[in-house]
C-alpha positions as CSV (number, residue, x, y, z in Angstrom):
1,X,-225.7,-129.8,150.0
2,X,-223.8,-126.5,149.1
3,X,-226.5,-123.7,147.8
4,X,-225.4,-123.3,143.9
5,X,-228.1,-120.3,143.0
6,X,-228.3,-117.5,144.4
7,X,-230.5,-114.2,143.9
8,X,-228.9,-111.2,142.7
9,X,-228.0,-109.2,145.5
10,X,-226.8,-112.3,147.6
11,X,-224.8,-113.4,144.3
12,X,-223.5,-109.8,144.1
13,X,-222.6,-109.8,147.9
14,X,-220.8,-112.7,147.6
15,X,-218.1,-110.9,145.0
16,X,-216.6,-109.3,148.0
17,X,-216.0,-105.7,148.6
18,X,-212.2,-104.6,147.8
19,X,-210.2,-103.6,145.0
20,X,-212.9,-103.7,142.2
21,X,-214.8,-101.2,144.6
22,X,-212.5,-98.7,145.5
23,X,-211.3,-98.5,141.7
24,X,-214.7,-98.1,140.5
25,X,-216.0,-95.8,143.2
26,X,-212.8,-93.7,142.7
27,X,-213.6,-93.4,138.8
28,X,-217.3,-92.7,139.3
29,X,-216.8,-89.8,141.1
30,X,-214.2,-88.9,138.9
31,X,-216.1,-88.6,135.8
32,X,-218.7,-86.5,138.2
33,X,-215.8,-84.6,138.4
34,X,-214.6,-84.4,134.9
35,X,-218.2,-83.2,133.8
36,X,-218.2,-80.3,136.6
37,X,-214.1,-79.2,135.3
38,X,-215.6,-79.4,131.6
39,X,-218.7,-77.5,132.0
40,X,-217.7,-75.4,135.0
41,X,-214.1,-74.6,133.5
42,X,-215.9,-71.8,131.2
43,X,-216.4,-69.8,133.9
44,X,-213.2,-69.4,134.7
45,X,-212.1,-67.9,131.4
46,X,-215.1,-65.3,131.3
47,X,-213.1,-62.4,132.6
48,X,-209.8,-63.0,130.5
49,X,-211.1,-63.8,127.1
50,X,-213.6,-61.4,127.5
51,X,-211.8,-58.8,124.9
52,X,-210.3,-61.2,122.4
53,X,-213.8,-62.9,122.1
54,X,-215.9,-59.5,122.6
55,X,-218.0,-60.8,125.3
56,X,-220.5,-59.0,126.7
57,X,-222.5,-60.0,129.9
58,X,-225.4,-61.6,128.4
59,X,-222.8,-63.7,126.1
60,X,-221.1,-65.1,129.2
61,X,-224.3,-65.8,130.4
62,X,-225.1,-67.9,127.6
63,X,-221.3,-69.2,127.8
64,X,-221.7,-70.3,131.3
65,X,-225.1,-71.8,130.4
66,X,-225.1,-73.5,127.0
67,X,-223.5,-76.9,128.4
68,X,-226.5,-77.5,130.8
69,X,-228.8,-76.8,127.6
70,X,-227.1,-79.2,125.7
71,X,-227.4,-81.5,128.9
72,X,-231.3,-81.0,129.3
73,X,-232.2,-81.7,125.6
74,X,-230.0,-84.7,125.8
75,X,-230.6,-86.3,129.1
76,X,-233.5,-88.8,128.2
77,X,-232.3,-89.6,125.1
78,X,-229.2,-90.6,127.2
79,X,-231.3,-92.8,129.6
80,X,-233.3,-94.5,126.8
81,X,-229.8,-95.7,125.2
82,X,-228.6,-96.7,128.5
83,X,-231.4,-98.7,129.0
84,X,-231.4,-100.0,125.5
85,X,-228.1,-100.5,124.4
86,X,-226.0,-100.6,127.4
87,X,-224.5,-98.4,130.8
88,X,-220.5,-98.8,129.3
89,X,-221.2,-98.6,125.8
90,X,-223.1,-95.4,125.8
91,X,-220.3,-93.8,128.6
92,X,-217.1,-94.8,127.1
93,X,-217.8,-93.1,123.1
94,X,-219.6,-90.3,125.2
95,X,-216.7,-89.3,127.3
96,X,-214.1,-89.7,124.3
97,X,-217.0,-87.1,122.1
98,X,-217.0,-84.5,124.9
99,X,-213.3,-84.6,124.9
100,X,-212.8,-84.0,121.1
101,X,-215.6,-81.3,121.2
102,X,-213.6,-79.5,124.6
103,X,-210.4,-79.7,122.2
104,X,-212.2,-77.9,119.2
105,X,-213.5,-75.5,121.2
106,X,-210.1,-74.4,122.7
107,X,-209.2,-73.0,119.2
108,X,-213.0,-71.5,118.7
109,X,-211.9,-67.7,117.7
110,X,-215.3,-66.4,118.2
111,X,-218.3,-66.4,120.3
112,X,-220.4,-68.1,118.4
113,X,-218.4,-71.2,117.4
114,X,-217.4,-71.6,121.3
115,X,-221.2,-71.7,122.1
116,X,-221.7,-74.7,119.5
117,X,-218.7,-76.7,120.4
118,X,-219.7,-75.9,123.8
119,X,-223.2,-77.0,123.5
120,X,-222.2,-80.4,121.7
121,X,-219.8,-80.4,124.5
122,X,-222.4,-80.3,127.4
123,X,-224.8,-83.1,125.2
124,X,-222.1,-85.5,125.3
125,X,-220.9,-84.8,128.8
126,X,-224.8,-85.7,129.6
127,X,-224.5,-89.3,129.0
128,X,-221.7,-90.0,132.0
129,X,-223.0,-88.1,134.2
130,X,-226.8,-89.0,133.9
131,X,-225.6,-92.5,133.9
132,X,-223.1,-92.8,136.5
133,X,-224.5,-92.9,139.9
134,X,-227.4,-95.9,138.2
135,X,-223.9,-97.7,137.2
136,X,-221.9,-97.7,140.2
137,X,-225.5,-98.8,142.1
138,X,-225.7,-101.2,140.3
139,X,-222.3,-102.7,141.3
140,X,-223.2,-102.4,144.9
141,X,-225.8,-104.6,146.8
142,X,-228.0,-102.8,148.9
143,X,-226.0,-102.5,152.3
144,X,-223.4,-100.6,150.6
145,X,-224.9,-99.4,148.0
146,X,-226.0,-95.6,149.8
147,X,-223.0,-95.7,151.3
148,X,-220.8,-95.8,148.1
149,X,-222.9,-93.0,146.3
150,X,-222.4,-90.9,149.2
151,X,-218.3,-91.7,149.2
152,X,-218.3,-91.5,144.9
153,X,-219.9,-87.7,145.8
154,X,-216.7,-86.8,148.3
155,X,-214.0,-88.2,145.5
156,X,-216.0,-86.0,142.8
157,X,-215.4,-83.0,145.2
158,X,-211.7,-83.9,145.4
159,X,-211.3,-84.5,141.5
160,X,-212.4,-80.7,141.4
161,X,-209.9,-79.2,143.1
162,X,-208.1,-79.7,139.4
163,X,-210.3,-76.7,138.2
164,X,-208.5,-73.9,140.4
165,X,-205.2,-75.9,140.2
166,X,-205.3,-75.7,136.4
167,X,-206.2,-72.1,136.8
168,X,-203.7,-71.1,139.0
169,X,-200.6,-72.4,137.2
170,X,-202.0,-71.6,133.7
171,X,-204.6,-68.9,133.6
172,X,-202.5,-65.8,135.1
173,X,-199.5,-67.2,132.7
174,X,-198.7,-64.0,129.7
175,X,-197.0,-65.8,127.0
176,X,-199.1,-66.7,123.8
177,X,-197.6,-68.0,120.1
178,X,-199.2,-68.5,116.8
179,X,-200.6,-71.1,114.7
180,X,-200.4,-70.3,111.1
181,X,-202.6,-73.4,109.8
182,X,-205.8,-72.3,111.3
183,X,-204.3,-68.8,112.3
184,X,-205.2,-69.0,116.2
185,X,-203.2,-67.0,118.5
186,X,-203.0,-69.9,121.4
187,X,-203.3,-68.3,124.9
188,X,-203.3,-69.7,128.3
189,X,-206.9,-69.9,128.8
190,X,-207.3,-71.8,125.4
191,X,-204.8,-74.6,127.2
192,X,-206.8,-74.4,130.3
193,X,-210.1,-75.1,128.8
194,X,-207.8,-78.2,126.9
195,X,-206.8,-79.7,130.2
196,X,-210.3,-79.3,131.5
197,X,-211.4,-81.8,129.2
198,X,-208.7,-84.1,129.9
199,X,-209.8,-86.1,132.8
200,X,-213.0,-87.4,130.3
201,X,-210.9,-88.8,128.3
202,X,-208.7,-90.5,131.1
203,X,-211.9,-91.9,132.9
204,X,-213.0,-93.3,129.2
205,X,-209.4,-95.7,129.1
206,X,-209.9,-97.0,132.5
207,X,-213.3,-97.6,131.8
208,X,-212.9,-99.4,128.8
209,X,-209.6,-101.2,129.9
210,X,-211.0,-102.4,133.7
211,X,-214.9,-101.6,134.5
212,X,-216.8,-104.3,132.4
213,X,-220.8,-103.4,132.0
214,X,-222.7,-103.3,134.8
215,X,-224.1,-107.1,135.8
216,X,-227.7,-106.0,136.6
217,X,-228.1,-104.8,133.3
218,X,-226.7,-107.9,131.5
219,X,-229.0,-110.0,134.2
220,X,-232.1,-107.6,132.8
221,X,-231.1,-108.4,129.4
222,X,-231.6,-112.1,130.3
223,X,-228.1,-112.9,129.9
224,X,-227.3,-114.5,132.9
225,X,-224.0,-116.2,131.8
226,X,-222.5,-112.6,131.2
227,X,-223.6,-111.6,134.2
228,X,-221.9,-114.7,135.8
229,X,-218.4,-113.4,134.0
230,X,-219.0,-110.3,135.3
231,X,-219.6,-110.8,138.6
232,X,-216.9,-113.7,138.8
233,X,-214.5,-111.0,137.7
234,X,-215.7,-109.2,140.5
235,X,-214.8,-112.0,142.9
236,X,-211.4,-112.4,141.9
237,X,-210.2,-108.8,141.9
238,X,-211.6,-108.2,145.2
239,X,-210.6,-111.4,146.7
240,X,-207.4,-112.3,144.9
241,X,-208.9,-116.1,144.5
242,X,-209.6,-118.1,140.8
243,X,-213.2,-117.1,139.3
244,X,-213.8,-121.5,140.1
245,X,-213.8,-120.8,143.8
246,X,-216.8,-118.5,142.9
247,X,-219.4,-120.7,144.3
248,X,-222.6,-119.2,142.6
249,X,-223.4,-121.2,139.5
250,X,-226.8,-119.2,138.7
251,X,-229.1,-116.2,139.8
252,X,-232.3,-116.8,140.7
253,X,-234.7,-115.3,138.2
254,X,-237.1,-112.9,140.4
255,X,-239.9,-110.9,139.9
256,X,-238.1,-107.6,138.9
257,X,-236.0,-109.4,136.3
258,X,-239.1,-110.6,134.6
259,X,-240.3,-107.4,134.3
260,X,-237.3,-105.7,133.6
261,X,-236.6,-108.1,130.4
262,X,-238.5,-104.8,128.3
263,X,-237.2,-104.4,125.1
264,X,-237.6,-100.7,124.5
265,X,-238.0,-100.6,120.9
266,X,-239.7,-97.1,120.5
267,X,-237.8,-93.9,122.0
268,X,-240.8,-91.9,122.0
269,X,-243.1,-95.1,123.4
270,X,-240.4,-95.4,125.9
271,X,-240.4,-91.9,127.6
272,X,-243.9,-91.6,127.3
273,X,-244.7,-94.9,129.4
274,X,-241.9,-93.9,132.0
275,X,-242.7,-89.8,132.4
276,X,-246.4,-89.4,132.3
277,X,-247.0,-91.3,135.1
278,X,-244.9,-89.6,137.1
279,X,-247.2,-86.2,136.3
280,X,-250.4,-88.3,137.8
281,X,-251.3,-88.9,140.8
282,X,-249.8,-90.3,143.4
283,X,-246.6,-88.7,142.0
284,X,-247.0,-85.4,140.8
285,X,-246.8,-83.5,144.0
286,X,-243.2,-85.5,144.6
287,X,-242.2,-84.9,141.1
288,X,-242.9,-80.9,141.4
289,X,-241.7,-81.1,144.8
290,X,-238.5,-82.6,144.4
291,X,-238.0,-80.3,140.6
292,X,-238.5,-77.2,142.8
293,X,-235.4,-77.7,144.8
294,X,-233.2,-79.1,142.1
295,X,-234.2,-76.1,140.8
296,X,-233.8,-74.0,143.7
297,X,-230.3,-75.5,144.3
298,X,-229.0,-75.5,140.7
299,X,-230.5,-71.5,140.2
300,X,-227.9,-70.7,143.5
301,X,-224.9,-73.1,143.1
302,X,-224.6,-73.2,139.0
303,X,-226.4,-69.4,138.4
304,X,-224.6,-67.4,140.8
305,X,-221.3,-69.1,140.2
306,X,-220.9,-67.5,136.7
307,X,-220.0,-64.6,137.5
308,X,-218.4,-65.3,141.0
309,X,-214.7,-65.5,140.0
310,X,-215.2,-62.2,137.9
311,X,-216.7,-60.6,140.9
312,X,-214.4,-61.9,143.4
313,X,-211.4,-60.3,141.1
314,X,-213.3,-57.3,141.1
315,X,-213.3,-57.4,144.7
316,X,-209.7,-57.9,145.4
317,X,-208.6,-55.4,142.9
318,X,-210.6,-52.7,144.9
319,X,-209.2,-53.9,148.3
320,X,-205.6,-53.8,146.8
321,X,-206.1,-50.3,144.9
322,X,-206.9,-47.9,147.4
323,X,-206.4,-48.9,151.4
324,X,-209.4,-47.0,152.2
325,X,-211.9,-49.2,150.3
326,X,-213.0,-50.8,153.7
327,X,-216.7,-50.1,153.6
328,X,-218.5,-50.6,150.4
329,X,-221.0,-53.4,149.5
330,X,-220.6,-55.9,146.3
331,X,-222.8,-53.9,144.3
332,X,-220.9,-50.4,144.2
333,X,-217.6,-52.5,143.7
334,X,-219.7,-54.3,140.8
335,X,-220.9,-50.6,139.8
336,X,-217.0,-49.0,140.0
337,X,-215.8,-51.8,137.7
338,X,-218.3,-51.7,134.6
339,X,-219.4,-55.5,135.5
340,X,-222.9,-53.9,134.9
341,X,-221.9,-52.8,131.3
342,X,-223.4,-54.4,128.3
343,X,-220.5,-53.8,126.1
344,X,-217.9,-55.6,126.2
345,X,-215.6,-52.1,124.9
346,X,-216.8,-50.4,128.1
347,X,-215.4,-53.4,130.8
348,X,-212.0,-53.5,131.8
349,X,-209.7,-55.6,129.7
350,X,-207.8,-58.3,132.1
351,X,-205.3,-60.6,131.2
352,X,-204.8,-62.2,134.2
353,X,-207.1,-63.6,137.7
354,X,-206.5,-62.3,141.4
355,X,-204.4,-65.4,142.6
356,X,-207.3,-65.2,146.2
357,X,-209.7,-65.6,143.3
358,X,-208.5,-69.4,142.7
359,X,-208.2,-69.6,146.5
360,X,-212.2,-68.6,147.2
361,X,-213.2,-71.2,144.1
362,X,-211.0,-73.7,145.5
363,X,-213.1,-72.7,149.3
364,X,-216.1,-73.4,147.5
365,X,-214.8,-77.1,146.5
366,X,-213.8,-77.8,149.7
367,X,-217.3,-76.2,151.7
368,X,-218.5,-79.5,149.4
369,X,-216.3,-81.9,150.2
370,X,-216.6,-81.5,153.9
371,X,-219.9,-81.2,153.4
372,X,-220.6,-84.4,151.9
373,X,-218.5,-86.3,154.3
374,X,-220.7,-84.8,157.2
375,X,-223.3,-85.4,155.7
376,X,-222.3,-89.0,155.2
377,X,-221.7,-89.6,158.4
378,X,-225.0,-87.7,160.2
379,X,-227.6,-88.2,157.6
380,X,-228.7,-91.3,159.1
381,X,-229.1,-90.6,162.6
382,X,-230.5,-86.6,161.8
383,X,-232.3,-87.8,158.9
384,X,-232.7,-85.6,155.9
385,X,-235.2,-83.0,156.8
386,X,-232.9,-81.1,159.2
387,X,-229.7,-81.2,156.8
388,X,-231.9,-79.5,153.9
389,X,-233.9,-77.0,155.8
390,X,-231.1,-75.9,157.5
391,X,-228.8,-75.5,154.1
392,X,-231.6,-73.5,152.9
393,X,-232.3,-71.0,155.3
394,X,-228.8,-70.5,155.4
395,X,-227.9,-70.2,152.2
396,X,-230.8,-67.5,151.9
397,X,-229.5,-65.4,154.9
398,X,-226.1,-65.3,153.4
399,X,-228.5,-63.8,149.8
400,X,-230.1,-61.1,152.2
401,X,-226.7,-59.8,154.0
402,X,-225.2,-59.8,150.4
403,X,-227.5,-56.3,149.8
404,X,-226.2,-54.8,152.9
405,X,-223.3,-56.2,154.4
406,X,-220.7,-52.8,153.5
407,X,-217.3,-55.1,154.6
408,X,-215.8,-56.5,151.1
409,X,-214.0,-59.6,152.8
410,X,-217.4,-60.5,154.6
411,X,-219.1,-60.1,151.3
412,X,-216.7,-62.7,149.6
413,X,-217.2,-65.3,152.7
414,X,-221.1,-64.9,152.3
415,X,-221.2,-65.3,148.5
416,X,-218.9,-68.4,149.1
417,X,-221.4,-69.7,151.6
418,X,-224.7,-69.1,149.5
419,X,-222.9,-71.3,146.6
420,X,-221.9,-74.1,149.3
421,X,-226.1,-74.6,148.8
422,X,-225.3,-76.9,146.4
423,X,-224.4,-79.7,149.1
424,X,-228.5,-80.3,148.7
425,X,-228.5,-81.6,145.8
426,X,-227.2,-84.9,146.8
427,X,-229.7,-84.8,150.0
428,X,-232.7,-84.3,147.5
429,X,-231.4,-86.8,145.0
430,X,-231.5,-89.3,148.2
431,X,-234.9,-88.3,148.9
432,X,-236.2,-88.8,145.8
433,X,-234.9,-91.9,145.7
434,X,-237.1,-92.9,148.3
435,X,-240.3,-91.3,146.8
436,X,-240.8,-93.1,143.5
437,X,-240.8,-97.1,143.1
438,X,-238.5,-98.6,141.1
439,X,-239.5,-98.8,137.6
440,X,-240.0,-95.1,137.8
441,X,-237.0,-94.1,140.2
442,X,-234.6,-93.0,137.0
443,X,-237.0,-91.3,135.2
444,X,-238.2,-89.2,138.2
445,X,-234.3,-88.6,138.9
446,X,-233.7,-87.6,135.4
447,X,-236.6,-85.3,135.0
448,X,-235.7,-83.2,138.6
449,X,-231.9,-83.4,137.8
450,X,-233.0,-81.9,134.2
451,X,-235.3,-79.3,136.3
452,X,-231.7,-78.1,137.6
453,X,-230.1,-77.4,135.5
454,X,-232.5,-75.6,133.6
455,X,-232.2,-73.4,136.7
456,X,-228.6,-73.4,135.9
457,X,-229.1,-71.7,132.5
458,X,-231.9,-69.5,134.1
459,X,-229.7,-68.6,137.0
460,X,-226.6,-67.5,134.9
461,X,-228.1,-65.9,132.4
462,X,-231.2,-63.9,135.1
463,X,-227.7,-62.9,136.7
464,X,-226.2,-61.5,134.0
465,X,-228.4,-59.0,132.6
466,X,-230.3,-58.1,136.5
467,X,-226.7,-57.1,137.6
468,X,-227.1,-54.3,134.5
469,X,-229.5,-52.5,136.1
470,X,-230.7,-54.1,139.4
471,X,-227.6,-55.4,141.2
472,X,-228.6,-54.9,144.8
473,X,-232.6,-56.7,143.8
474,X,-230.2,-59.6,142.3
475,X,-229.5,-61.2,145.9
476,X,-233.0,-61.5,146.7
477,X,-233.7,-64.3,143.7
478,X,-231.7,-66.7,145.9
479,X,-232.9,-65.8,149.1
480,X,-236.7,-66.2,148.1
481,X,-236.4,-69.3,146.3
482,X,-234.4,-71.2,149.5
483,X,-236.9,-69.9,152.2
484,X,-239.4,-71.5,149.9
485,X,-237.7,-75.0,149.0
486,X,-236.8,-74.8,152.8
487,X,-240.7,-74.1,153.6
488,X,-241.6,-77.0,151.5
489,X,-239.0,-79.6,152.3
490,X,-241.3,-80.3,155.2
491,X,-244.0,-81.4,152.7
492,X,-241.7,-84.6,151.6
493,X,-243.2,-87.5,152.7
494,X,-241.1,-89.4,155.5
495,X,-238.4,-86.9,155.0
496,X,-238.0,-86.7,159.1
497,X,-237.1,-90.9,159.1
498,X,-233.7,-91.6,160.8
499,X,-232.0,-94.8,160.4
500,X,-229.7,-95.1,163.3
């Protein structure tokens, strides 16, 4: 007698792996990618619209940093109305939101209305990319399912690349022209941060049109014929053959469907129930553990890149100005150029990026996406342990040289390096993973991801004003907060297991 019910990961194994897959992993890491472009793409306009928009440095740290705010007070409403309402129908409206708030914000004509639109931006931003990697999981049965994450990680590294492409064909472009109905003078960098905001709303139509919602949550709902639909659908995009030749007829109903059938009816109930625990024992020392290095990671990768294009066109202008600037360290260029100056009058007025500038962010990208795809391929035979201890201790060496090295080039190379740190975070994400059971896995991933990027705002805005005064004391933040998340990554529990 042919077996008619199934459980769920057999039933989801059975849809195949092919077409649906690739499509799917292909737009998950794009929409990783779109939220990095969107949020990340300010950065790259610091330096030019810094006299039309009278910025100063603390206002680009708060520029840099106000779309991980908005990200941090959103991200467990986010997860509650994921959980509640649907992965898909919280993502799609989302990513069309943090489009229409990107395209107000390209005709902001003042600081402070770019830091609300930008803000509103980064909340809605949130939902995606706190939902994502749970969605495309949940697509996945568990032999692939690391695998694809890992994979979704590399495509978002490629998807990028469209940050310094934009930049490179746009930003260092002179024309401008007027628009007498809201009375904007439209420059370059207002287009760029337009097309940064693009691929959101691109990922949102082919999400709508050809990613249904994801079966496990229909199967936790207790609807178990949509999930059938769903995963019949599957089938015959990945196999080519009619949704009849599908042969499983029902899902078995198991213990973690019974108690997933929740209906969280109270927000507040909700994230009490699934956070407190998590700051009890046995948890807490995982929880602080793995918040530490998000933290850590995000204060180095995020923090320090605000200000890394600026300073990297800072460098090349003093190589290119006088052939003799051979020996002098970041900070005295820093010093030279008024970087450290609080007024926005006192800075140099540019209108345009060193093109090596584009070329050392778009170095950074790719230190990631070869990264990634090492690290796909070693993590399971080195295990994790090795992989973040030795990212850390090198990202904090390249900190220390920063305050000394007196070679600009080598300088550049070294800040480039301590920013590739940020290939940890998917390590630690793995990790904890691993740490927390299921019921509380999201929330503990939510909570350490929020950790982040609070070091994000810290970082870029701790940056900003220590350069004012205490530029060569800056580099040492970094250094002493990787040699002690590399110290303490050997706490982890089982973080030296290989799976060969």
């Amino acid at each position: 007698m042919i077996k008619r019910s199934y459980s769920f990961e057999d039933a989801l194994a059975l849809t195949g792996f092919g077409k649906f897959n690739y499509i799917l992993i292909f737009l998950s890491g794009s929409i990783l990618g779109a939220s990095y472009v969107d949020i990340g793409g300010v950065n790259l306009i610091l330096a030019i619209s810094q006299c039309e928009l009278e910025l100063t440095n603390v206002h680009k740290g708060i520029l840099s940093s106000i779309g991980y705010l908005g990200i941090i007070l959103s991200s467990h409403l986010w997860g509650y109305l994921a959980d509640t309402k649907g992965r898909k129908r919280i993502m799609v409206p989302a990513l069309l939101m943090s489009f229409i708030f990107t395209v107000i914000s390209s005709t902001a004509t003042s600081f402070w209305v770019l830091v609300l639109f930008r803000f509103l931006q980064g909340i809605c931003i949130c939902a995606p990319q706190s939902i994502i990697y749970a969605f495309l999981g949940e697509f996945h049965c568990a032999k692939n399912r690391a695998r694809v994450l890992l994979v979704a990680s590399v495509v978002y590294s490629i998807t990028c690349l469209q940050s310094p492409v934009f930049g490179v064909t746009i930003l260092n472009q002179v024309w401008s022209f007027h628009i007498p109905v809201i009375n904007l003078i439209f420059r370059p960098w207002r287009l760029f941060l337009l097309l940064c905001g693009l691929s959101s709303v691109l990922c949102a139509i082919v999400m709508l049109i050809y990613i249904p919602e994801s079966p496990k949550y229909t199967f936790a709902q207790g609807d178990e014929e949509k999930t059938l639909l769903i995963l019949q659908t599957m089938f015959v995009r990945n196999t080519g053959k009619s949704a009849s030749e599908y042969e499983v007829k029902s899902i078995e109903k198991d213990k973690e469907f019974v108690e997933s059938v929740v209906q969280h009816s109270n927000f507040f109930k909700f994230m009490w129930t699934q956070t407190v625990p998590l700051f009890k024992r046995p948890h807490l020392r995982n929880t602080l553990t793995a918040c530490f290095l998000q933290f850590t990671i995000c204060i180095t990768s995020n923090g320090f890149y605000t200000f890394f294009p600026e300073i990297l066109n800072k460098v090349y202008l003093w190589l290119d100005g006088d052939p003799m600037h051979v020996t002098s360290t970041v900070c005295q260029i820093i010093d030279h150029y008024g970087l450290r100056s609080n007024s926005s009058e006192m800075a140099t007025c540019l209108t345009k990026l060193e093109p090596s500038t584009f070329v050392n962010v778009t170095i950074v990208i790719l230190l990631h996406l070869v990264g990634w795809s090492v690290i796909a391929v070693i993590i399971n035979r080195t295990g994790k342990l090795i992989i973040i201890v030795f990212i850390m201790f090198g990202g904090a060496t390249c900190s220390l040289l920063l305050v000394f090295i007196e070679i600009p080039m080598v300088s550049v190379y070294l800040y480039t390096l301590l920013l590739a740190t940020g290939m940890n975070m998917s390590v630690v994400n793995s990790s904890t993973v691993e740490l927390f059971p299921t019921s509380l896995r999201a929330t503990a991933i939510s909570i350490s991801m929020m950790t982040g990027r609070l070091g994000s705002i810290v970082g870029s805005n701790v940056v900003g004003l220590a350069l004012n005064n205490f530029c060569k004391y800056t580099w040492l933040i970094p250094a002493a907060f990787l040699t002690a998340s590399g110290c303490l990554a050997f706490t982890i529990p089982n973080i030296n297991k290989r799976n060969k």
